[in-house]
gemmi code that builds the backbone of each chain (N, CA, C; Angstrom):
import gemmi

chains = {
    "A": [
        ("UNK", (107.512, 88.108, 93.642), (108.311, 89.139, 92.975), (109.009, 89.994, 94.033)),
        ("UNK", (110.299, 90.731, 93.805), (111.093, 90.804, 94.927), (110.764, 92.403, 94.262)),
        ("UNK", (109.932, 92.758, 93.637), (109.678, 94.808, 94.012), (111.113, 95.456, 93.347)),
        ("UNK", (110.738, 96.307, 92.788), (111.923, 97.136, 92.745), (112.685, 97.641, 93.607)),
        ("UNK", (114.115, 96.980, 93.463), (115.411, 97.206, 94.380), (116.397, 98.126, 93.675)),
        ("UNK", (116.774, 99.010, 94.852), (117.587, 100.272, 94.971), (118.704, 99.948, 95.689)),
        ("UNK", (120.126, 100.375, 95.131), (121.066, 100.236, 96.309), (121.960, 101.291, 95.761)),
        ("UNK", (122.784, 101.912, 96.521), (122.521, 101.320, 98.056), (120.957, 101.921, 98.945)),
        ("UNK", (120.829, 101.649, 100.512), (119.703, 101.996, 100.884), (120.238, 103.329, 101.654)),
        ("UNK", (121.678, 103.653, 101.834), (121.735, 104.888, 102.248), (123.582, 105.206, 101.842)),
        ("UNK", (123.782, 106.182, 101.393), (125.238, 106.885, 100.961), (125.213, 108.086, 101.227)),
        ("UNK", (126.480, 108.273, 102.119), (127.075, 109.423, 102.702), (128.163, 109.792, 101.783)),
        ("UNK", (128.623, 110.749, 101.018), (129.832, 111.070, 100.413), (129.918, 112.284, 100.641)),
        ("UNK", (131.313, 113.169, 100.147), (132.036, 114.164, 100.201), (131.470, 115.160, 98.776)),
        ("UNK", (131.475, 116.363, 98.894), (131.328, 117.239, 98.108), (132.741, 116.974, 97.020)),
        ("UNK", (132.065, 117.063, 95.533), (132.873, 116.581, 94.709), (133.273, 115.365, 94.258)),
        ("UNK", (132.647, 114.398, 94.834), (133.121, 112.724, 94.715), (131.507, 112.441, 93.826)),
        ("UNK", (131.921, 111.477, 92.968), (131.351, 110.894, 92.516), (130.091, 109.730, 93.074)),
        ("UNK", (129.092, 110.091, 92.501), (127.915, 109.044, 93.328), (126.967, 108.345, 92.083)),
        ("UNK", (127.331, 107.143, 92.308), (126.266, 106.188, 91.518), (125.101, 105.284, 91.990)),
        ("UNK", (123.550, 105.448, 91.827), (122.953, 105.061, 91.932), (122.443, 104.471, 91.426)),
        ("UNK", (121.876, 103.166, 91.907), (121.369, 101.565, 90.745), (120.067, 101.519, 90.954)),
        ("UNK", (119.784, 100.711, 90.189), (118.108, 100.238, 90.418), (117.638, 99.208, 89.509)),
        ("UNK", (117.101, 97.907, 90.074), (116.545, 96.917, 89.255), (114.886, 97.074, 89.730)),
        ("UNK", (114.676, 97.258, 88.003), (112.789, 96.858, 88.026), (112.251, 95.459, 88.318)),
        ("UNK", (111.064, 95.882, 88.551), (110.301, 94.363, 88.594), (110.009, 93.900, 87.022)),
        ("UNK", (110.643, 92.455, 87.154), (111.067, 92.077, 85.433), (109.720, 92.187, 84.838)),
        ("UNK", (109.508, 92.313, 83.688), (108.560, 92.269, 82.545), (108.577, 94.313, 82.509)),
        ("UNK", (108.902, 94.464, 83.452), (107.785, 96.065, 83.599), (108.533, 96.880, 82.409)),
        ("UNK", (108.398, 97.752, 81.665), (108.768, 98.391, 80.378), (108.846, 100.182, 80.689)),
        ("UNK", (108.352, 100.524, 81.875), (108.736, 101.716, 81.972), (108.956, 101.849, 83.282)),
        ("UNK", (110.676, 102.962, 83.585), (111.125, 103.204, 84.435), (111.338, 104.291, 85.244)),
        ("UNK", (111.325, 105.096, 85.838), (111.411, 106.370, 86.367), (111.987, 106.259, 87.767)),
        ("UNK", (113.258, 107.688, 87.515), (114.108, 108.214, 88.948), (112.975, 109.444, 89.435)),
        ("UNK", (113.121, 109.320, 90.775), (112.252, 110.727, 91.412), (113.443, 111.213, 92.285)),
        ("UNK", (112.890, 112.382, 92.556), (114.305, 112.834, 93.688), (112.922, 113.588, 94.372)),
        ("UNK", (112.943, 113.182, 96.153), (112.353, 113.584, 97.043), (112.952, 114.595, 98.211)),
        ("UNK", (112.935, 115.964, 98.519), (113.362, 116.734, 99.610), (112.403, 117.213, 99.883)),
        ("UNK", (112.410, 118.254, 101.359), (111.335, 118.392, 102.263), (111.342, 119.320, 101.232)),
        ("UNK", (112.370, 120.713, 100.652), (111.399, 122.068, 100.215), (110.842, 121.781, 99.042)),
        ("UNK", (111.082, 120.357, 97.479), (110.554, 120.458, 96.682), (109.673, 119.385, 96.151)),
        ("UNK", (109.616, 118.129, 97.358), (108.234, 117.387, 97.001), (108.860, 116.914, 96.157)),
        ("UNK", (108.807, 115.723, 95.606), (108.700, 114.452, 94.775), (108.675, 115.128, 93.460)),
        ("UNK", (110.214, 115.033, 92.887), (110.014, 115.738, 91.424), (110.749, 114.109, 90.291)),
        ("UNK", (110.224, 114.091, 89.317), (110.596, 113.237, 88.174), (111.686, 113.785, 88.108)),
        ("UNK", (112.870, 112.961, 87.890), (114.077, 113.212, 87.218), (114.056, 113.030, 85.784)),
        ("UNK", (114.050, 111.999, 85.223), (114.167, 111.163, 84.053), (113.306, 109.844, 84.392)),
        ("UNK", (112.887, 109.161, 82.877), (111.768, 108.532, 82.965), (112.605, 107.860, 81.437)),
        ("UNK", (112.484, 106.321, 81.726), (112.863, 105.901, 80.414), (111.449, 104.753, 80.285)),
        ("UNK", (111.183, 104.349, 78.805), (110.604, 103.243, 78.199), (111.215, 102.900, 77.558)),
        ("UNK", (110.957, 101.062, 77.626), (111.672, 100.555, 76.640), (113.269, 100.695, 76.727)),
        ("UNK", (113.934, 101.201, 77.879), (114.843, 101.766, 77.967), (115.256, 102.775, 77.189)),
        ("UNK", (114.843, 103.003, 76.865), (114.547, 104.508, 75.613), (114.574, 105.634, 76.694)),
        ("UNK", (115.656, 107.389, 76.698), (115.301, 108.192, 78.018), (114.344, 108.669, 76.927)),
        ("UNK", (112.605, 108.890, 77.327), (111.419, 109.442, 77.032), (111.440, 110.968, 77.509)),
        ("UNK", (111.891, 111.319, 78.573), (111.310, 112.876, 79.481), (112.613, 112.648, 80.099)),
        ("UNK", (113.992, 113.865, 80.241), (114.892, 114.079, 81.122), (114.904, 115.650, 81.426)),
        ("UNK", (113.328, 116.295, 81.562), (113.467, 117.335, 81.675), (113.768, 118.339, 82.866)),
        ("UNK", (113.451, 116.657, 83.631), (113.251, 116.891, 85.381), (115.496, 116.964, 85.749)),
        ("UNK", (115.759, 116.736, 84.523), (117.094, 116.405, 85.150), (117.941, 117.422, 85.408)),
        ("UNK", (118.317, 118.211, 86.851), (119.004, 119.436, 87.456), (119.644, 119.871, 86.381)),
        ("UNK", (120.655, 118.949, 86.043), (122.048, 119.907, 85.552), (122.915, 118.970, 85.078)),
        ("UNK", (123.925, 119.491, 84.173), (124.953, 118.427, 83.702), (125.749, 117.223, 84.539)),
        ("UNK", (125.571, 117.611, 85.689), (126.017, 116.946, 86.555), (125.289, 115.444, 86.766)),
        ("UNK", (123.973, 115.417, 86.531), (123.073, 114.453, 86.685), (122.790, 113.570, 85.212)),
        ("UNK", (123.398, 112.283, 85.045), (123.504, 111.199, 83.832), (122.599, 110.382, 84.518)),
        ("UNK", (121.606, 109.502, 83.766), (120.858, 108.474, 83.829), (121.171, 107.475, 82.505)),
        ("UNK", (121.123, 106.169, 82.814), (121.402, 104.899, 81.701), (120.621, 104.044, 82.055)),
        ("UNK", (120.269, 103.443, 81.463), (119.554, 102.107, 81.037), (120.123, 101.085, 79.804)),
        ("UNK", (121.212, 100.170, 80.472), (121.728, 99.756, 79.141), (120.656, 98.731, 78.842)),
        ("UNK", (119.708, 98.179, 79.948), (119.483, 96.719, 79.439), (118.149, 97.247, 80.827)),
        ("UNK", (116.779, 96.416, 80.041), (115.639, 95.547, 80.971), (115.466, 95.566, 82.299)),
        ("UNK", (116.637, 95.273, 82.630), (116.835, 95.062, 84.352), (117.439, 95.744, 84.697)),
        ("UNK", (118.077, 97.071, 85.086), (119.167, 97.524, 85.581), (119.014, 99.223, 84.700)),
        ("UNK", (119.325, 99.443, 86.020), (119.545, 101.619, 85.615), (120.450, 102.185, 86.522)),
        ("UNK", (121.224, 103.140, 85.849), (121.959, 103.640, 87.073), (121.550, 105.237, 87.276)),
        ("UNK", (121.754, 106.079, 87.957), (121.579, 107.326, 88.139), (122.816, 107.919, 88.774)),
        ("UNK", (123.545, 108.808, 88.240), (124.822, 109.257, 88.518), (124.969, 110.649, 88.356)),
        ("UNK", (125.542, 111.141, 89.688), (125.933, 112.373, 89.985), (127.464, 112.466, 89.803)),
        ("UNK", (127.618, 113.970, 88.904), (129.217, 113.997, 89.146), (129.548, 115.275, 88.428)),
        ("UNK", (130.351, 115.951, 89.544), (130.360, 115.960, 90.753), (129.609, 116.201, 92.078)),
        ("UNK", (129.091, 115.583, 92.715), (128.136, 115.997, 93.834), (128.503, 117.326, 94.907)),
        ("UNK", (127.230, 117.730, 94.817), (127.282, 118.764, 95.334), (126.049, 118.416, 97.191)),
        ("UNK", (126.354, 119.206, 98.117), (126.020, 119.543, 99.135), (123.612, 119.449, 98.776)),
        ("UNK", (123.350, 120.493, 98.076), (122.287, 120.388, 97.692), (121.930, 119.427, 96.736)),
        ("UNK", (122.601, 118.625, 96.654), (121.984, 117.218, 96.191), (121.361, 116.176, 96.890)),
        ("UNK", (121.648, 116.506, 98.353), (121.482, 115.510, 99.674), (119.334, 115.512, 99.248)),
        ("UNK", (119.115, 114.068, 99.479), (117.687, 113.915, 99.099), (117.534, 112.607, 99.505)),
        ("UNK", (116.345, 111.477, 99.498), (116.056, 110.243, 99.087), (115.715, 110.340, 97.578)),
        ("UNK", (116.259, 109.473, 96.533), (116.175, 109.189, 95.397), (115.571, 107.964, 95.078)),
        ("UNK", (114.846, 107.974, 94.650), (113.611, 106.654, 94.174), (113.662, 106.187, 92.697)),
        ("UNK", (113.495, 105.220, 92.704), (113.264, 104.341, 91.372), (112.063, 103.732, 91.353)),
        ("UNK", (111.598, 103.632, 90.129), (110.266, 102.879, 90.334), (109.398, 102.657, 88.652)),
        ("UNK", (108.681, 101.817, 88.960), (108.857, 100.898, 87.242), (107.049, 100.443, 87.229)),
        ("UNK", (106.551, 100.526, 86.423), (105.532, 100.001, 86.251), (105.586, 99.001, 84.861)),
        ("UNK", (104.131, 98.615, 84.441), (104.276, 98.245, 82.905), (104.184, 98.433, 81.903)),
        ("UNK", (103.920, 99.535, 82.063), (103.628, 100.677, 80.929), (102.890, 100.251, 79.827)),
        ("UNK", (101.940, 99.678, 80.447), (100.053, 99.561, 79.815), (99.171, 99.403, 80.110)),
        ("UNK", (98.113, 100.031, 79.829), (97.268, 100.505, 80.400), (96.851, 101.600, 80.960)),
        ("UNK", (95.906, 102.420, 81.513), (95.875, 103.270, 81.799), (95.824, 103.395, 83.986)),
        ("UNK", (95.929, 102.295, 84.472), (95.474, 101.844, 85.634), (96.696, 101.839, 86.418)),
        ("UNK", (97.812, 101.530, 85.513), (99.189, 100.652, 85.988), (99.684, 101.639, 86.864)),
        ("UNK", (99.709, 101.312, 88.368), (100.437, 101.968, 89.334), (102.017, 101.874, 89.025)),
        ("UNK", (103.282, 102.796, 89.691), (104.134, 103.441, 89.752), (104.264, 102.192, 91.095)),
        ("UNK", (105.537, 101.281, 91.111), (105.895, 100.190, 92.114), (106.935, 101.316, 92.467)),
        ("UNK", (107.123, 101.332, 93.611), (108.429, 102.057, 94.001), (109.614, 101.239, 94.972)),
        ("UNK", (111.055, 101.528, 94.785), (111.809, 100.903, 95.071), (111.948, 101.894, 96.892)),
        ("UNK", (112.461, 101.229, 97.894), (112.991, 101.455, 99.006), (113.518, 102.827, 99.046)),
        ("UNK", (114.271, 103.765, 98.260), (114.932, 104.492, 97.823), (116.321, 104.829, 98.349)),
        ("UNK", (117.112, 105.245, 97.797), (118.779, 105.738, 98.437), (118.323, 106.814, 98.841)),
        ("UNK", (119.053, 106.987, 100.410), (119.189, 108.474, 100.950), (120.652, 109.086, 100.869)),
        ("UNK", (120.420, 109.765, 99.851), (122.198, 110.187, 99.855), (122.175, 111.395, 100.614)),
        ("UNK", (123.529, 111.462, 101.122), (124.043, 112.731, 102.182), (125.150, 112.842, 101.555)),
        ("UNK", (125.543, 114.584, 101.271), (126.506, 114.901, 100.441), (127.142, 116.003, 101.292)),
        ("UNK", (128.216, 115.968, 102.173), (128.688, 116.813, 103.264), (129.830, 117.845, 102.476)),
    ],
    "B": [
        ("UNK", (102.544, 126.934, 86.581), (101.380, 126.508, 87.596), (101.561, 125.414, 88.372)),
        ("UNK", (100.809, 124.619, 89.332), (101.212, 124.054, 89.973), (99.743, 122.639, 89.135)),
        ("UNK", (99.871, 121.718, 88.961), (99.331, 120.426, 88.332), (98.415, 120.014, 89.463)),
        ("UNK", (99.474, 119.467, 90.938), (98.682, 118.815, 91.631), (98.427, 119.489, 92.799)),
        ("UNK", (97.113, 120.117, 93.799), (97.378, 120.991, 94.808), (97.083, 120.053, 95.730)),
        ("UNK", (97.952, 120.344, 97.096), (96.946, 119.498, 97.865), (97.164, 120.387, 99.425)),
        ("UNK", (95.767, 120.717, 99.657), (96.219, 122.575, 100.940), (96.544, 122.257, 101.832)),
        ("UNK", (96.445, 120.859, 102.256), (96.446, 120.747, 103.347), (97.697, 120.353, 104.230)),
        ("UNK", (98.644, 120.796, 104.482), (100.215, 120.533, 104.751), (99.894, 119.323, 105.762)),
        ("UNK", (98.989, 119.306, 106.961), (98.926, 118.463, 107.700), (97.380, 118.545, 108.549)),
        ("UNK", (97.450, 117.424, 108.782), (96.019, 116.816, 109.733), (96.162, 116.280, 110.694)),
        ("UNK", (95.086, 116.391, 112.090), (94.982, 115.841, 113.249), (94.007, 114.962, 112.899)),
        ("UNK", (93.892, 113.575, 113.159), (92.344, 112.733, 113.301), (92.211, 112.019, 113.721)),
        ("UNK", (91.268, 112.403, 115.002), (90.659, 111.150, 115.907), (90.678, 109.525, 115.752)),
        ("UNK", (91.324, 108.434, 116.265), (91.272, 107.165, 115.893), (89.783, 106.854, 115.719)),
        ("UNK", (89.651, 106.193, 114.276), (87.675, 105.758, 113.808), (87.074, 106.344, 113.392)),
        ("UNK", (87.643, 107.688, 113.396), (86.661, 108.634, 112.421), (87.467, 108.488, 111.254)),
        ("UNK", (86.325, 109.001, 110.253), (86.932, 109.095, 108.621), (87.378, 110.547, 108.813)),
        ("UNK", (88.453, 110.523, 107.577), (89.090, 111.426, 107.183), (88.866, 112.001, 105.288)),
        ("UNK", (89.284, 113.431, 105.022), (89.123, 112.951, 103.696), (90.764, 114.086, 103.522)),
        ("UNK", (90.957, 113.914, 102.382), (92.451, 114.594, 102.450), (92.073, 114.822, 100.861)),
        ("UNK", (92.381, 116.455, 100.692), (91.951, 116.950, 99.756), (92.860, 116.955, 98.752)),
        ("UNK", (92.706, 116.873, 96.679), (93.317, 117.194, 95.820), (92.817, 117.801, 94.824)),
        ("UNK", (93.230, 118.502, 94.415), (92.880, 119.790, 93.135), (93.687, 118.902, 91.978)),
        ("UNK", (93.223, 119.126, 90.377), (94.701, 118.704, 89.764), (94.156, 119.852, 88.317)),
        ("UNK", (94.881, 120.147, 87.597), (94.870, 121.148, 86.640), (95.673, 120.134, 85.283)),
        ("UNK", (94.650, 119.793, 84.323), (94.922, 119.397, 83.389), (94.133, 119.845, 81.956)),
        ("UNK", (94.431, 119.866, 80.932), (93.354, 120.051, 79.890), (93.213, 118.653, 79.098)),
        ("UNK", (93.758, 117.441, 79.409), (93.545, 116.686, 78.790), (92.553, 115.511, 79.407)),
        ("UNK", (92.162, 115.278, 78.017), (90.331, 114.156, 78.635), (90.935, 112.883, 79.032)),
        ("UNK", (91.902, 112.565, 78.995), (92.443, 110.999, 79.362), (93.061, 111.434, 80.024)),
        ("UNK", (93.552, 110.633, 82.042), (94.531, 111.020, 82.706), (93.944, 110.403, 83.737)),
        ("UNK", (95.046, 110.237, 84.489), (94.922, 108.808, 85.907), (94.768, 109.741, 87.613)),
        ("UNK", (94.449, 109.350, 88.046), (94.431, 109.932, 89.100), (95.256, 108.749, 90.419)),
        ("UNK", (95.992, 109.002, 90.785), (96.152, 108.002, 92.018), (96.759, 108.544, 93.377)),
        ("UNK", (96.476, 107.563, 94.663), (96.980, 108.025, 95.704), (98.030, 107.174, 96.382)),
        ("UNK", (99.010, 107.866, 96.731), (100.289, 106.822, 97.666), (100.251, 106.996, 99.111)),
        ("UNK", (100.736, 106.211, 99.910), (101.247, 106.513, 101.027), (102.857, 106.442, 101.723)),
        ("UNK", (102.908, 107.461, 102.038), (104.488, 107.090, 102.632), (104.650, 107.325, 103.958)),
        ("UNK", (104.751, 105.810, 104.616), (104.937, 105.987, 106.461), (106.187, 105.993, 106.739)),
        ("UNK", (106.346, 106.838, 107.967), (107.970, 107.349, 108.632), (108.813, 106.381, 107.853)),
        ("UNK", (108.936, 105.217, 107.626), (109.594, 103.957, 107.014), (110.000, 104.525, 105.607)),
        ("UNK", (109.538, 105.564, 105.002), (109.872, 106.043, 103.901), (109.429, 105.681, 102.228)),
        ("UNK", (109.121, 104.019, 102.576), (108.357, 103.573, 101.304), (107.447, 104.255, 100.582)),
        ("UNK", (106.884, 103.822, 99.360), (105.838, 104.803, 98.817), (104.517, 103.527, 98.364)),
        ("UNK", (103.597, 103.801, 98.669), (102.970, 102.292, 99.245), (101.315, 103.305, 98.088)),
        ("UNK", (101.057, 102.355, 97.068), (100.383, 102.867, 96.022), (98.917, 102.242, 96.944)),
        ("UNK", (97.774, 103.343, 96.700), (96.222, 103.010, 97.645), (95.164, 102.650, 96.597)),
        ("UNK", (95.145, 103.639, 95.263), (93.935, 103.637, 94.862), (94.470, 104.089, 93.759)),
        ("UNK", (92.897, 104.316, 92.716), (93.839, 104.919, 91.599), (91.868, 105.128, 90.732)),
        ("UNK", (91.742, 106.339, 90.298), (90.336, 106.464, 89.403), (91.050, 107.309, 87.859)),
        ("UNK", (90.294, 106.618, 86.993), (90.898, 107.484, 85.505), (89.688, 108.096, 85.255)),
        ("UNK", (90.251, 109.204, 84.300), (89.346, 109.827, 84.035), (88.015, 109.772, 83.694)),
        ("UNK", (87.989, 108.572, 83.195), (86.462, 108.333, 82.182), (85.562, 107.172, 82.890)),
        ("UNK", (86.147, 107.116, 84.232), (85.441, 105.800, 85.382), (84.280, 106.879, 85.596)),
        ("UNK", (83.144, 106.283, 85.314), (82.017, 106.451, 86.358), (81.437, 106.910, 87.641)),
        ("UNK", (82.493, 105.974, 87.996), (82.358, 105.165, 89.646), (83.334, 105.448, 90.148)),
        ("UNK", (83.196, 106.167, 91.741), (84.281, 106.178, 92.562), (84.950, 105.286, 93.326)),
        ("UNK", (86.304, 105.493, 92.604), (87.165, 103.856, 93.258), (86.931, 103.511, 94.722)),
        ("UNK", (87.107, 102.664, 95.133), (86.946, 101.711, 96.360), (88.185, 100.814, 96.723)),
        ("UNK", (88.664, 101.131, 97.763), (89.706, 100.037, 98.188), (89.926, 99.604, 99.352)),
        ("UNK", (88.955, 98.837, 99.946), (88.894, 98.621, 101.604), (88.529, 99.651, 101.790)),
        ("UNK", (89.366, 100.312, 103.500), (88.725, 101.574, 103.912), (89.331, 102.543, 102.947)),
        ("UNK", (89.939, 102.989, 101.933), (90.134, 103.667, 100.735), (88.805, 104.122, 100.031)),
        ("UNK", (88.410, 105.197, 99.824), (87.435, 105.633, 98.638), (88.387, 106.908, 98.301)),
        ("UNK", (87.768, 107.195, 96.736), (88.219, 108.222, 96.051), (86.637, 108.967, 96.021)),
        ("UNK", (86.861, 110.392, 96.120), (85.707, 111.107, 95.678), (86.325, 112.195, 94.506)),
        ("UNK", (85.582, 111.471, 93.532), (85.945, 112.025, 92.116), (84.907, 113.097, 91.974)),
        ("UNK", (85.331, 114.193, 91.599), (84.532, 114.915, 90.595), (85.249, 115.982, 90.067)),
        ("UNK", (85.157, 115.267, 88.542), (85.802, 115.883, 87.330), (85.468, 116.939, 87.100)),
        ("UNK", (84.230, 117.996, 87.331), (83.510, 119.025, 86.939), (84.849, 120.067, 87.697)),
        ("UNK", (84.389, 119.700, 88.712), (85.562, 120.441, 89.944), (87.150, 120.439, 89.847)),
        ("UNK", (87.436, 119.014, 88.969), (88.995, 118.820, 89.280), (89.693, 118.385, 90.541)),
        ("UNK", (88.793, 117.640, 91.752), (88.772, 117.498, 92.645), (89.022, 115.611, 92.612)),
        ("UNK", (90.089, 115.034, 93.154), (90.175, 113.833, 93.709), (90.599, 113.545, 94.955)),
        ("UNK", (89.518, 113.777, 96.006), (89.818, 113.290, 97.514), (89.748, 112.321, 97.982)),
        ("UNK", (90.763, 111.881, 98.499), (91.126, 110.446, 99.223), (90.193, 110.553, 100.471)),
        ("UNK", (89.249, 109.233, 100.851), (88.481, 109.311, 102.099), (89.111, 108.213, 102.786)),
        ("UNK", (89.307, 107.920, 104.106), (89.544, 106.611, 104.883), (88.745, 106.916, 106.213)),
        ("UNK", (87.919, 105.984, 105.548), (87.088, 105.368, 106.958), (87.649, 104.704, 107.933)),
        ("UNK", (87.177, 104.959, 108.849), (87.227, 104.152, 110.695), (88.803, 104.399, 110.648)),
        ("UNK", (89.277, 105.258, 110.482), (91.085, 105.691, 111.138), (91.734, 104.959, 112.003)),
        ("UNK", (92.931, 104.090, 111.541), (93.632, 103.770, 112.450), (95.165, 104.243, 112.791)),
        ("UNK", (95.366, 104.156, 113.772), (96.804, 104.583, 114.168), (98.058, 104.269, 113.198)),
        ("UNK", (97.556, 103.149, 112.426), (98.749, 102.814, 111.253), (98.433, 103.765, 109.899)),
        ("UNK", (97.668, 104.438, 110.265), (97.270, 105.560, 108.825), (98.120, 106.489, 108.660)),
        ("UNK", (98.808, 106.616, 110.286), (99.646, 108.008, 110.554), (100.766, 107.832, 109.269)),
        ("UNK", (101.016, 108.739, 108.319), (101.277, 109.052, 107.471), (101.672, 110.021, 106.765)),
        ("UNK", (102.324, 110.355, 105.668), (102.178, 111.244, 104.134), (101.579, 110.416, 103.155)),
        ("UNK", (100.115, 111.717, 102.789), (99.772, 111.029, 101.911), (99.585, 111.855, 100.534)),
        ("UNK", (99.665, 111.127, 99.453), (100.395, 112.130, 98.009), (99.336, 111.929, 97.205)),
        ("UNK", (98.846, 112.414, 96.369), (98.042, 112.471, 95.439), (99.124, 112.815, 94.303)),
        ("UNK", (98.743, 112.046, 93.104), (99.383, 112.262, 91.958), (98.723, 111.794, 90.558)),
        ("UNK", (99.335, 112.626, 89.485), (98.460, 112.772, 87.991), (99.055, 111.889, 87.129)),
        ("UNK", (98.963, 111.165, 86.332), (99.433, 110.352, 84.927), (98.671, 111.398, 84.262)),
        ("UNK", (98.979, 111.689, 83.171), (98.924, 112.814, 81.913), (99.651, 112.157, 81.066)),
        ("UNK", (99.268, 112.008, 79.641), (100.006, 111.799, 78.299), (101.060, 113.190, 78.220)),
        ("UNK", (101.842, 112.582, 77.625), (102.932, 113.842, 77.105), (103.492, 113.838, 75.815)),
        ("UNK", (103.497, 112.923, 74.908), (103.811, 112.424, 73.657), (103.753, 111.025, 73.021)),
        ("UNK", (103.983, 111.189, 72.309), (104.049, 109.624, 71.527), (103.274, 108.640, 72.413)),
        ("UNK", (102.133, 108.785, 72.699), (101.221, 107.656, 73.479), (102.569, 107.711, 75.194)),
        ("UNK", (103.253, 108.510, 75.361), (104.020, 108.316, 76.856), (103.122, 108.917, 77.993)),
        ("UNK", (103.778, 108.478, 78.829), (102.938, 109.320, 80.042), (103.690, 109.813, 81.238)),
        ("UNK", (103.287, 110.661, 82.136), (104.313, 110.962, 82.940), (103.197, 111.312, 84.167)),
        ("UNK", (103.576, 110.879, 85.601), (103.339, 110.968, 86.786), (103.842, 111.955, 88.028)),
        ("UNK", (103.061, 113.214, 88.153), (103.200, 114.257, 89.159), (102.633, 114.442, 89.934)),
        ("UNK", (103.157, 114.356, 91.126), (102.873, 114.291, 92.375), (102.553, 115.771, 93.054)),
        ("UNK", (101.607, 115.915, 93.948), (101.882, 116.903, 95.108), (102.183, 117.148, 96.039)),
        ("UNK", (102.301, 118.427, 97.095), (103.354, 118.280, 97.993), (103.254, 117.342, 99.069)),
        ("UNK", (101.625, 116.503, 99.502), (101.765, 115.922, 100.136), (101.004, 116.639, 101.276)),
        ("UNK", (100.061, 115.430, 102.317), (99.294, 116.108, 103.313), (99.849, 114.662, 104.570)),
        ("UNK", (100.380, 115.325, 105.755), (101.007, 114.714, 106.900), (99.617, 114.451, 107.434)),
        ("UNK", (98.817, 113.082, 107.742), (97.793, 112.515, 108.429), (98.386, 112.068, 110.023)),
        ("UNK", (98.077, 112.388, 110.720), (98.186, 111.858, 112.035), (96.936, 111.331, 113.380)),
        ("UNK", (97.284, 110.198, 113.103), (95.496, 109.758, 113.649), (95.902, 109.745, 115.251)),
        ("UNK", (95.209, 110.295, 116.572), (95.164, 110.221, 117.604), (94.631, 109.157, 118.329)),
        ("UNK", (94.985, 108.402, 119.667), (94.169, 107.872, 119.862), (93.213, 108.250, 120.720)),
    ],
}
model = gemmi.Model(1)
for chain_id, residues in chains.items():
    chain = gemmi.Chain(chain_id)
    for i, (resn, *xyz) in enumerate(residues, 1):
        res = gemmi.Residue()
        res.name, res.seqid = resn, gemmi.SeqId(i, " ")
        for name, pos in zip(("N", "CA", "C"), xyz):
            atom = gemmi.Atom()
            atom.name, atom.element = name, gemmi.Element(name[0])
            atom.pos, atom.b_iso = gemmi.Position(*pos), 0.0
            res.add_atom(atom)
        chain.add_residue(res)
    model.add_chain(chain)
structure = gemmi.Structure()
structure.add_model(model)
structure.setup_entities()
């Protein structure tokens, strides 16, 4: 199994430009979750879908921040317009959502830089 | 409030000695997961162990142990005989139900391990 993949593995953009972030789960797995990681606030949930269903988007900043799941395999996470304090590593990561045991697989994550 | 504590911002530890790296977690609910990650300079998040609430027995994973005790609210990660590849962040984090049979996973800030040789 090739793990949950994130791309890109690093994006630099401009304040105000648009930024889209992808992510494929490890197939079968049924629940998905974005984290956004910086040094001052520690590993916070963004949005969390099952079933591709969004379950919890409470973690999600601001209007600026859209999450989708059209389909099984594939999520995007999209900023717009990006801002300067958005700069973070952003993680994806999918388990199987049964059981009570089922670890959180995590993808490589995007380091976006937003100048 | 804060869910998951963990005091210890960072650690020095001798290569071979055990270590234990402390977690607090604040929940009121009787079902809920406990697990630990690691993330080396490389940035990955590399899953260690994992005890639920209603286990017995403190998990075991190679040099990995969990020291559970629920009375306390206490899940500390132990690693025996320390090696230089331990040097690390290491996270403690909660699964908690939140609705409709869902669940959701919170992490804490994280304790920087650095094993000497």
């Amino acid at each position: 199994d090739a793990g949950v993949i994130q791309s890109p593995r690093h994006e630099v953009t401009e304040m105000g430009q648009e930024v889209t972030l992808r992510c494929k789960p490890i197939s079968g797995h049924n629940s998905l979750f974005w984290y956004r990681q910086t040094m001052m606030r520690g590993l916070e949930l963004l949005i969390y879908f099952n079933n591709n269903v969004p379950i919890d988007d409470s973690g999600m900043p601001e209007d600026r921040f859209s999450a989708k799941m059209p389909n099984a395999s594939f999520s995007t996470l999209k900023i717009q317009p990006s801002e300067p304090r958005d700069s973070a590593v952003y993680f994806c990561a999918s388990n199987p959502g049964q059981g009570d045991n089922s670890p959180l697989h995590f993808g490589n994550g995007t380091r976006l830089t937003v100048t | 409030a804060q869910k998951i504590t963990q005091t210890q911002p960072g650690m020095f530890v001798q290569e071979k000695e055990a270590v234990t790296l402390d977690c607090t977690y604040d929940t009121s609910d009787q079902s809920y997961g406990l697990f630990w990650y690691k993330q080396p300079s490389s940035g990955e998040m590399i899953f260690l162990i994992y005890q639920g609430s209603y286990d017995e027995q403190n998990a075991t994973e190679g040099r990995y142990s969990l020291n559970f005790q629920k009375a306390r609210k206490s899940a500390n990660l132990v690693i025996s005989a320390s090696q230089l590849g331990d040097s690390a962040m290491y996270f403690c984090a909660m699964r908690e139900p939140i609705e409709s049979g869902n669940e959701k996973l919170t992490f804490g800030t994280g304790t920087r391990l650095t094993i000497i040789p």
